[in-house]
C-alpha positions as CSV (number, residue, x, y, z in Angstrom):
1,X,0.0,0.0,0.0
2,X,3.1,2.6,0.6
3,X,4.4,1.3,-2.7
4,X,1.3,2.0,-4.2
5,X,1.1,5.9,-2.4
6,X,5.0,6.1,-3.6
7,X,4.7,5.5,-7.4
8,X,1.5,7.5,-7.2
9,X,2.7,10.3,-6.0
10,X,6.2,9.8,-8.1
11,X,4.2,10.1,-11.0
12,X,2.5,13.3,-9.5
13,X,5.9,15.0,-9.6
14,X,7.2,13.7,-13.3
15,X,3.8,15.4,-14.7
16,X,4.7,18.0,-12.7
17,X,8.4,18.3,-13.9
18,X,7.5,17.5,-17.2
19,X,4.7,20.7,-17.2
20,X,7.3,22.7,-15.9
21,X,9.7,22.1,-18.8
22,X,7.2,22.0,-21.4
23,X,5.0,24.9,-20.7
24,X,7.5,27.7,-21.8
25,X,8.1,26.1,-25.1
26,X,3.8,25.7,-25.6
27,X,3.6,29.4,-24.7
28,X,5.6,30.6,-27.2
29,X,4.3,28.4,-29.9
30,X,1.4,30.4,-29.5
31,X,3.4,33.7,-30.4
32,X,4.2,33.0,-34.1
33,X,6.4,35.8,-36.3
34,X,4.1,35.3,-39.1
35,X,1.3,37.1,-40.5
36,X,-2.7,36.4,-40.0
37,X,-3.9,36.0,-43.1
38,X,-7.5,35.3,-42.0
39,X,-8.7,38.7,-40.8
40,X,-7.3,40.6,-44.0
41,X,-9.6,42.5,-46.6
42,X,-7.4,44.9,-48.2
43,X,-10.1,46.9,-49.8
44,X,-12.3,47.2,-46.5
45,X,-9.0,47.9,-44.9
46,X,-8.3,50.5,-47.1
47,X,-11.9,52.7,-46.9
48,X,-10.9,52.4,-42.7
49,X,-7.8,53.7,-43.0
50,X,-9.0,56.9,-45.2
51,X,-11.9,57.5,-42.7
52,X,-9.2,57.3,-39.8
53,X,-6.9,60.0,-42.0
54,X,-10.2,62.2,-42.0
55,X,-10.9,61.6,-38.3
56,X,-7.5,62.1,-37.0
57,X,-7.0,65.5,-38.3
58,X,-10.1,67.3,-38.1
59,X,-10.0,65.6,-34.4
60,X,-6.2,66.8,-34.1
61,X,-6.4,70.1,-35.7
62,X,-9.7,71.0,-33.1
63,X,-7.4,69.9,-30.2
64,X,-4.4,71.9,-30.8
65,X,-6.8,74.9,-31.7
66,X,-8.9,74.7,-29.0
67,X,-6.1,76.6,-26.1
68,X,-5.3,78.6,-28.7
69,X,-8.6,80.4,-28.7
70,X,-7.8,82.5,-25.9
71,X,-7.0,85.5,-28.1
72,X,-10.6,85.9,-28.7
73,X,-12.4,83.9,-25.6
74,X,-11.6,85.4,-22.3
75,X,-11.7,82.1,-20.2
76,X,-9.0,80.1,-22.3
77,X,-6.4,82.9,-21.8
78,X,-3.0,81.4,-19.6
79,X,-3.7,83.5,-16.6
80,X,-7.6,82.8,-15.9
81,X,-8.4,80.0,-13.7
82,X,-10.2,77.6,-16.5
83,X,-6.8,77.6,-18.2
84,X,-5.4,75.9,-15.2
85,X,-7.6,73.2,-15.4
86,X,-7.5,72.4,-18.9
87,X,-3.6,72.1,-18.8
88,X,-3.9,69.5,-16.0
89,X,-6.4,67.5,-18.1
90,X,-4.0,67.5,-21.1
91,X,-1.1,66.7,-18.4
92,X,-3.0,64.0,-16.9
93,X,-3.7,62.8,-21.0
94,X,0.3,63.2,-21.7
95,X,1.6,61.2,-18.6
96,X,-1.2,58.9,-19.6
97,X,0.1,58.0,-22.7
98,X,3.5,57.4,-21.8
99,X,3.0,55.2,-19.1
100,X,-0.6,53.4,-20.3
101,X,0.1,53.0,-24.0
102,X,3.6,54.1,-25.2
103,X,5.9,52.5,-22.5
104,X,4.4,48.9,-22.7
105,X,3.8,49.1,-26.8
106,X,8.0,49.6,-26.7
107,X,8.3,46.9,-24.1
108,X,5.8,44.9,-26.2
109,X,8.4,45.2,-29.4
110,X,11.6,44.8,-27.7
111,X,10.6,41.6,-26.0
112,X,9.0,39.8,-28.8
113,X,9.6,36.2,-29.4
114,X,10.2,37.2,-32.9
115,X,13.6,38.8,-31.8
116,X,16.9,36.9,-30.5
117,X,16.6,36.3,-26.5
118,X,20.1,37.1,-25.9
119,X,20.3,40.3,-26.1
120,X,16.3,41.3,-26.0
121,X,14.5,39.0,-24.1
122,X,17.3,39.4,-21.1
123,X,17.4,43.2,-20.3
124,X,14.5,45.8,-19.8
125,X,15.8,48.0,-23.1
126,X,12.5,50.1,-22.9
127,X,13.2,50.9,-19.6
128,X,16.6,52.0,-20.3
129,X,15.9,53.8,-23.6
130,X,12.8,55.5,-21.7
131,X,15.4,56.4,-18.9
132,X,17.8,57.5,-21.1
133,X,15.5,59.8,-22.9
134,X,14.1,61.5,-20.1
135,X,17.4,62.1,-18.9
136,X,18.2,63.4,-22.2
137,X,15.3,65.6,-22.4
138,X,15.9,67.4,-18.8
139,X,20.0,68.3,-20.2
140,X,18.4,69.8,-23.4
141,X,15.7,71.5,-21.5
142,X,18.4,72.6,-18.9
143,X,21.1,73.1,-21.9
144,X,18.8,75.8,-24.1
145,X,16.9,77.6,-21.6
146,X,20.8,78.4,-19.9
147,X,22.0,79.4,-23.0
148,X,18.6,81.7,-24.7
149,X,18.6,82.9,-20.8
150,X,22.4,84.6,-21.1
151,X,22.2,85.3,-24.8
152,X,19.0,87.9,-23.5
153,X,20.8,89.0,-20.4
154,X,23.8,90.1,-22.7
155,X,21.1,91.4,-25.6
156,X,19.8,93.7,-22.2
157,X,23.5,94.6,-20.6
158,X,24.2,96.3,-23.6
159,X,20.5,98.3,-24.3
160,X,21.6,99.4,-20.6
161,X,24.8,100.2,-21.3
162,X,24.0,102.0,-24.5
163,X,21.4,104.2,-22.6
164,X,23.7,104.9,-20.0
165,X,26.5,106.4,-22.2
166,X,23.7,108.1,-24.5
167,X,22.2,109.3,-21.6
168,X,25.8,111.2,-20.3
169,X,26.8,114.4,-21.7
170,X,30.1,116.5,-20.4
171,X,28.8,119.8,-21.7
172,X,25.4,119.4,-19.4
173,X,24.4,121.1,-16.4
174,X,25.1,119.2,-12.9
175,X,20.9,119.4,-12.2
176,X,20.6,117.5,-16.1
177,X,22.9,114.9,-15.3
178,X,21.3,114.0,-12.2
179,X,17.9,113.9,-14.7
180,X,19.3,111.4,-16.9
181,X,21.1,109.0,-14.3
182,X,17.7,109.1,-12.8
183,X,15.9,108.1,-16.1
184,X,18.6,105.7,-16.5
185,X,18.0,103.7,-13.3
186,X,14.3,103.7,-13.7
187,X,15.1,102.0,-17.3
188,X,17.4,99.4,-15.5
189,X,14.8,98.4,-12.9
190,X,11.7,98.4,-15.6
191,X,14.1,95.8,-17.5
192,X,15.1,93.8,-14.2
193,X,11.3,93.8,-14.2
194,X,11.1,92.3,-17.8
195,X,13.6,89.9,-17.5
196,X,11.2,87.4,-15.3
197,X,8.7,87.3,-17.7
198,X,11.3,87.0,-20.5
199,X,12.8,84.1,-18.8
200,X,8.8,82.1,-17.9
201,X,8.2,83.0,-21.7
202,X,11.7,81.5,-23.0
203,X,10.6,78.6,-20.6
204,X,7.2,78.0,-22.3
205,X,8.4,78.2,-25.7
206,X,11.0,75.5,-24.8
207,X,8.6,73.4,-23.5
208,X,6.2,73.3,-26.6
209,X,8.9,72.6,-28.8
210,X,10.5,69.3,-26.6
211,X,6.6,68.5,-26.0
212,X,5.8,68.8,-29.9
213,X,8.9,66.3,-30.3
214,X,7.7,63.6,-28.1
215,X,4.3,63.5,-29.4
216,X,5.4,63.4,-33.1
217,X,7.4,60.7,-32.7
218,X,5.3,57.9,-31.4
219,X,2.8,59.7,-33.6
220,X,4.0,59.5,-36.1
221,X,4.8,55.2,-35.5
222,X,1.1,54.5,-34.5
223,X,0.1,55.9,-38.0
224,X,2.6,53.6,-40.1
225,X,0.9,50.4,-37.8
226,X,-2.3,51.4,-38.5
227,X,-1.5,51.9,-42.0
228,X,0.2,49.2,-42.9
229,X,-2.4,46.6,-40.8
230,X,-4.7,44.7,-43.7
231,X,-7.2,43.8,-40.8
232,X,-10.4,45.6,-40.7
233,X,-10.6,43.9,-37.1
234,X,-7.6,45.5,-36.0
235,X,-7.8,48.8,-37.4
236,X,-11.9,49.5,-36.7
237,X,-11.6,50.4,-32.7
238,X,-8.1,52.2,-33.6
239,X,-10.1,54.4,-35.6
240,X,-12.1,56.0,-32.8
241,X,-9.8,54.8,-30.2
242,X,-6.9,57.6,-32.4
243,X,-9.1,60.2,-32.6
244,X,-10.0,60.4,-29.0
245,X,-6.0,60.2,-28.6
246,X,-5.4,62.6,-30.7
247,X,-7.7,65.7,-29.8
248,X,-6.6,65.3,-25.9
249,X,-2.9,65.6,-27.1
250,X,-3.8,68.9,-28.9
251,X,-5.1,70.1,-26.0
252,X,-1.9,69.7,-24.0
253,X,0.0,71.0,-26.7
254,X,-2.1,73.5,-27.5
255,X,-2.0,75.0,-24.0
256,X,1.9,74.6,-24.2
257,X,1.8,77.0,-27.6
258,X,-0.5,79.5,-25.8
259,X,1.6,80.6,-23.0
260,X,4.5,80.6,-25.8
261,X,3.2,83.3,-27.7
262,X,4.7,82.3,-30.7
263,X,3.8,84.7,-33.8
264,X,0.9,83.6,-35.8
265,X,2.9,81.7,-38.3
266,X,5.3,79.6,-36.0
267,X,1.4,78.8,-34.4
268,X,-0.3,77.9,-37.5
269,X,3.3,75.1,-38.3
270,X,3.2,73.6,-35.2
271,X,-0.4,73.4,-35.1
272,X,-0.7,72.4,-39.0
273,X,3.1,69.7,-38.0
274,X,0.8,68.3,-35.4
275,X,-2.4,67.6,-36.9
276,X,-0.4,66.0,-39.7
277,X,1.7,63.7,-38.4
278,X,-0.4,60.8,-37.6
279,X,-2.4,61.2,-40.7
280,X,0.9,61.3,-42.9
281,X,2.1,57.9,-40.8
282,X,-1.4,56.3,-41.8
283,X,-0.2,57.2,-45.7
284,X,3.1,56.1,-45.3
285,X,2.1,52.6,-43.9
286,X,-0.3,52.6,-46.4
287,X,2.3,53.1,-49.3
288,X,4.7,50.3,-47.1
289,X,2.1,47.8,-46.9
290,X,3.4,45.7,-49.3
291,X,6.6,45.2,-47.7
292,X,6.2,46.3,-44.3
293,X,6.5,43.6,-41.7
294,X,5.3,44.6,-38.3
295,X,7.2,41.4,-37.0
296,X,10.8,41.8,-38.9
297,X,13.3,42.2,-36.3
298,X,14.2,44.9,-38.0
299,X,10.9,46.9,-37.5
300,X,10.2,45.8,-33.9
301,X,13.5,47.0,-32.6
302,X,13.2,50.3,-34.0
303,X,9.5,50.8,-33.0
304,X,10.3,49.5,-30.0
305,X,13.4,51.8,-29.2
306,X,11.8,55.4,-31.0
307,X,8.6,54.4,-28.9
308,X,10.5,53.8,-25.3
309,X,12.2,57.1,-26.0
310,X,8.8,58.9,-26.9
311,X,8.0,57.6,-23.4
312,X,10.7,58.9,-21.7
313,X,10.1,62.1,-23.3
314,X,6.4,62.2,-22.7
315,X,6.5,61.1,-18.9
316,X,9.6,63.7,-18.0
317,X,7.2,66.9,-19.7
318,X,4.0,65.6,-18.3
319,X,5.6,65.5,-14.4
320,X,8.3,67.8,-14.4
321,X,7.1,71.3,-17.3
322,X,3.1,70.8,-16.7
323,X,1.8,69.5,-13.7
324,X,4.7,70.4,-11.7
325,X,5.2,73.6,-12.9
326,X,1.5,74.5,-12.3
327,X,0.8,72.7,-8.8
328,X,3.6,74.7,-7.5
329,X,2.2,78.3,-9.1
330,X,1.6,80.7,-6.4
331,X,-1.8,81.2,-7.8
332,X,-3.0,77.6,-7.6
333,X,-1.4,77.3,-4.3
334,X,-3.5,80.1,-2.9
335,X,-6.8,79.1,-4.4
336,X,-8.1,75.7,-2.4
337,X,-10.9,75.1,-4.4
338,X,-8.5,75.9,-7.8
339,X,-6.6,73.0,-6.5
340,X,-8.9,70.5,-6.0
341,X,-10.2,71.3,-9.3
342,X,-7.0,71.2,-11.0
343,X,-6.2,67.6,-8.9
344,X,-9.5,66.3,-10.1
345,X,-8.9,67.5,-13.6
346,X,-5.7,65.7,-14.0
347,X,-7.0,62.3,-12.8
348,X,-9.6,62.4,-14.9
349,X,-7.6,63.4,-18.3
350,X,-5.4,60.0,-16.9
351,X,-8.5,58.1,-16.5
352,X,-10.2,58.9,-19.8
353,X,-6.6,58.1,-22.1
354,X,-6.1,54.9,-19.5
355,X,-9.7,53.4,-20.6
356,X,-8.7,54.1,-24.5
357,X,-5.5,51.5,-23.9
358,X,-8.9,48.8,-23.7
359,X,-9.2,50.0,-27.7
360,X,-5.7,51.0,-28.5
């Protein structure tokens, strides 16, 4: 009878053993490198992908305009309170879609079964490349706001200086001299005075630009996937899924390009640079179909790597230049009920892009 238990329970632990060995090689037969050929319809695909084209950049271009309407509606101007609120949604949409939907789509890629396991399958490389890039971003955000900030200082020195040695005359009356050393000063304090704003503006306008960066690169990816998928399956909930995506993005950006006060036509290319990108990825993957492989080693690695550092990007600008930025401003921090409505603003631009990563 304790034979009988023995051999019983011997056999127990060989299944067992044997599950254990086998299980990682029946997992990965179900990820295969090669392409589905039973959900394609290239012609259906095709009538998608032109109504997500259409979608995307009305959808875009609305977003990106929307902030920008403060010039003619009082409320969305940068220093009323409705501002303040918007930006955190759009923050809470950016830091969204770095962690929720760009970070593990680069993860995704770099960790495929399609690719070698020694390197890939052994390190976190989106990780490091999102690391990397966020590090990256603060040194160029650090670098060119050092370097516009002392190139204005100088530009101001010498105004002052030039008024100063205008403003002196050795054939002048004691009383007149006085007069102009007097007007002098007051011209040294009232650009003192300037130079804060100077500096917050410089700020804002390198913000947009990093900002704009981020978001047209992993734009810019998601439009040659959707393009170059022949699955109407796949590509149907992208289409609304995008355009959802899309317009919140503008917003965040657009609200970055307000408080810039670019001129009208730096406005109109970064808005028009946006609103383009992901439709001119759908038309590139569309033109790439043919011999675009979404599972070549080739293509996953560099989705995978331009995507991790899109996160990086996205996450350090969302944290560190909006939300941060704002949730310390005096005026925020003054106003109790400002806060709590800028707090529940973020988390529910986060919450609204999280639920689109059921989609997309």
């Amino acid at each position: 009878m304790i034979n009988l238990k023995q051999t019983h329970s011997d056999k127990q632990l060989v299944f067992f053993w044997c599950l254990l060995v086998l299980l990682p090689s029946l997992v990965r037969g179900e990820c295969t490198c090669d392409l589905e050929d039973e959900d394609r319809n290239k012609s259906l695909a095709l009538k998608y992908k032109v109504a997500a084209i259409a979608s995307i950049l009305v959808a875009g271009a609305i977003g990106v305009c929307f902030p920008l309407l403060g010039k003619f509606i009082k409320a969305l101007r940068p220093e009323k309170n409705f501002f303040f609120l918007i930006k955190a949604f759009a923050a809470g949409v950016i830091l969204s879609t770095g962690f929720i939907h760009v970070l593990p789509d680069a993860s995704e890629s770099l960790t495929s079964p399609c690719l070698n396991q020694n390197p890939w399958g052994k390190f976190p490389f989106a990780g490091l490349v999102a690391m990397a890039s966020a590090i990256g971003t603060l040194m160029v955000d650090a670098f060119a706001t050092s370097h516009f900030s002392k190139s204005h200082f100088n530009k101001t020195q010498q105004i002052v200086a030039d008024e100063e040695q205008t403003g002196q005359h050795e054939n002048h009356l004691h009383l007149h001299t006085h007069a102009t050393h007097g007007h002098s000063h007051g011209s040294i304090s009232i650009v003192e005075g300037s130079d804060s704003s100077s500096a917050q503006l410089l700020r804002h306008r390198v913000i947009s630009q990093v900002l704009e960066l981020g978001i047209v690169v992993h734009s810019v990816i998601i439009g040659i996937s959707l393009g170059a998928s022949e699955s109407p399956k796949t590509i149907r909930p992208l289409v609304a899924a995008l355009t959802f995506h899309q317009f919140f993005e503008g917003m965040g950006l657009g609200g970055c390009i307000s408080q810039a006060e670019f001129k009208r036509r730096a406005v109109a290319i970064m808005a028009l640079f946006f609103s383009l990108t992901t439709p001119v990825g759908i038309a590139i993957g569309i033109g790439i179909s043919k011999i675009y492989d979404e599972n070549s080693p080739t293509a996953l690695i560099v989705e995978g790597i331009f995507n991790a550092a899109s996160a990086g990007i996205l996450i350090y600008m969302a944290l560190v230049d909006l939300l941060a930025a704002d949730f310390m401003n005096p005026k925020l921090q003054n106003n109790g009920i400002l806060q709590v409505g800028a707090s529940v603003s973020l988390l529910l631009g986060a919450a609204l892009m999280s639920l689109l990563a059921i989609w997309a």
